[in-house]
C-alpha positions, 0 to 999 in steps of 0.5 A, a space after each residue: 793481293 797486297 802482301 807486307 814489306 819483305 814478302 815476295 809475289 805470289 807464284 803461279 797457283 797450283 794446278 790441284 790443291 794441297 794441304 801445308 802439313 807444318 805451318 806455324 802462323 802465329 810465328 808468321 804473323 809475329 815476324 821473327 828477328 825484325 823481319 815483317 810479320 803477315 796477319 793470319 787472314 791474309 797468309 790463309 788467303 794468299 795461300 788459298 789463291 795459289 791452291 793451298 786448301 788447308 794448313 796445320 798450325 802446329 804448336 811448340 809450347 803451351 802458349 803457341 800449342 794453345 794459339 794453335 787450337 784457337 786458329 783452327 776453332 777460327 778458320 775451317 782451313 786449319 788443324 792444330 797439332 800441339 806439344 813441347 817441342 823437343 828444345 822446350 822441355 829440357 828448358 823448362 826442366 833446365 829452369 824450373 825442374 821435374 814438376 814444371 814439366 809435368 805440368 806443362 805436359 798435363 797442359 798438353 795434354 789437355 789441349 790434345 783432345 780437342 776435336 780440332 786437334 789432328 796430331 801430337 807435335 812437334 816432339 822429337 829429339 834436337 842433338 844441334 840445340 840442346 846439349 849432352 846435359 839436357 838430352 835425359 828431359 828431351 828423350 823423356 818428353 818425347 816419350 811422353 808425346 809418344 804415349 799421348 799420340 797412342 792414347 789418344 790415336 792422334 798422329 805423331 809429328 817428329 822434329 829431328 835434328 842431328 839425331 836420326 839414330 836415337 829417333 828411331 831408336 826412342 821410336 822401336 823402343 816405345 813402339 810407334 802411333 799408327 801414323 807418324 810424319 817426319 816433319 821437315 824430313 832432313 835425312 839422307 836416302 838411307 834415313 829415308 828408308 828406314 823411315 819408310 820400311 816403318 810405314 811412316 810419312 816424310 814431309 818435305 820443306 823448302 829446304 828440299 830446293 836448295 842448291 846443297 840439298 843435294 842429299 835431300 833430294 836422293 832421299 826424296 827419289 827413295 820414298 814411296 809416292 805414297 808417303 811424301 808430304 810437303 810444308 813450309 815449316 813457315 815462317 822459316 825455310 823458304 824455298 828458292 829462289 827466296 831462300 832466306 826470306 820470310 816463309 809463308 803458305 802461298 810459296 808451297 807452288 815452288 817447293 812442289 815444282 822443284 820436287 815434280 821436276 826432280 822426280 819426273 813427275 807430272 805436277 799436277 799428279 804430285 799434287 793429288 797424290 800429295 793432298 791424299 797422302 796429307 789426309 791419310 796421316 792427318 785426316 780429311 779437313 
C-alpha cells in the first residue's frame, strides 16, 4: 500500500480488531498546516489492513458535521457524531450574535437524527482557546448538546481543555445522557475517577505514549477495563514514535501497544475488550 508523502509506514496489525472512536477524515484528507493530506478511500483502507474495523468521523461545525453524515452514508466502516465544537459556538456567537447560533444548533440538530448518527459532539468546554469573554456561549452550547444527546439518546462526546472542574460540573447540573465518552481523555488519576464513578467512557489518544504523559499514563492505570476507549483524534496527536507527524487510523496498533504494555496486559485481550467497550458507548457498526 502506497501511503503520501509525510505519512509514516503501516505498523504491525493488530491481532484482533477495534474501532477509532474519534477521527476527523475530512481534516485528514485536507492536510492541515501545509502537511499532505490522505483521501478518505485509502486511510479506511490502510486502517482495515492493520485491523481497525471502523472509525467514527466526528463533526466540529455545521460543514465538517454535515461532511461527517455524508462519509458514514458512503462507507459501511464509518459512523458520524455531529455538533459545534466548544471553540465554535462562541465564535459564531462572538461574530454573528445569539440568533446565529440558534441557528447553527437547530442545524445540528437536524443532522443528529440521521440513522447514521451515533453521538452528539464534540461538545464540551475548552478554557486554553477561548477565553473568559466568550466562556458564557461555550457553557450554554454545551448545555445545549447536552439536551440534544438526552432527547435523541445518542451518546455524548466531550472535548475538555483546561476545564475538568466546570465539565463536571456543567454535567452534575444538566444531569448526563446515558452514555458519555471523554474524548482525548486528558486528566490525571483523580480526573479518572471521577469520571468513572459516573459511568462514563474515556477514550485514549496518542497522547497517552508520550514520553511526558506520564499523568496520563497513572490516570489509565485507574479506569476500569471496561470503560477504556482508544482514537487518533487524527489527523492530529500522533502517537510515538511519530509524535508530530500526520496522524491517521492505521497508526492505532502502537497507541494500544503502548497501553497493553503499560497495563500488563495482553494486547490482543485489550483489544477485544476495547472493541466491546467501542460498541457499548456507540453501538454495533
Amino acid at each position: 500500500m502506497t501511503l503520501p508523502a509525510g505519512f509514516v509506514p503501516l505498523p504491525e496489525p493488530l491481532p484482533s480488531p477495534v474501532v477509532d472512536s474519534h477521527c476527523h477524515l475530512d481534516i485528514g484528507a485536507q492536510g492541515r498546516d501545509g502537511e499532505p493530506g490522505i483521501p478518505v478511500d485509502l486511510a479506511l483502507s490502510a486502517a482495515e489492513a492493520v485491523g481497525i474495523e471502523g472509525v467514527i468521523q466526528v463533526g466540529v461545525d455545521v460543514a465538517s458535521s454535515r461532511e461527517a453524515v455524508a462519509i458514514a452514508h458512503d462507507w459501511a466502516q464509518v459512523k458520524a457524531t455531529v455538533a459545534l465544537h466548544p471553540n465554535e459556538a462562541p465564535r459564531i456567537h462572538a461574530d454573528h450574535g445569539q440568533q446565529a447560533l440558534a441557528a447553527a444548533w437547530d442545524q445540528i440538530e437536524a443532522l443528529a437524527g440521521d440513522a447514521q448518527v451515533v453521538g452528539i459532539g464534540e461538545t464540551g468546554l475548552d478554557f486554553f482557546r477561548t477565553d473568559p469573554p466568550g466562556r458564557a456561549a461555550q457553557e450554554s452550547s454545551f448545555r445545549w448538546h447536552i439536551g440534544l444527546a438526552k432527547q435523541l439518546n445518542k451518546t455524548l462526546v466531550i472535548h475538555d481543555r483546561d476545564a475538568h472542574d466546570d465539565i463536571l460540573r456543567v454535567l452534575d447540573d444538566e444531569g448526563a445522557p446515558q452514555r458519555v465518552v471523554m474524548h482525548c481523555f486528558s486528566g490525571d488519576a483523580a480526573f479518572a475517577r471521577e469520571v468513572t464513578e459516573r459511568g462514563w467512557y474515556c477514550s485514549f489518544a496518542g497522547v497517552v505514549t508520550f514520553k511526558n504523559a506520564l499523568a496520563l499514563r497513572e490516570a489509565l492505570d485507574v479506569v476500569p477495563r471496561d470503560q477504556i476507549l482508544v482514537e487518533t483524534d487524527a489527523p492530529f496527536l500522533a502517537p510515538v514514535p511519530h509524535r508530530g507527524k500526520p496522524n491517521a487510523s492505521y497508526l492505532i496498533p502502537l497507541t494500544l501497544q503502548t497501553m497493553a504494555d503499560h497495563l500488563g496486559a495482553d494486547l490482543d485481550e485489550l483489544c477485544q475488550q476495547v472493541r466491546a467497550n467501542t460498541f457499548e458507548a456507540f453501538g454495533a457498526f
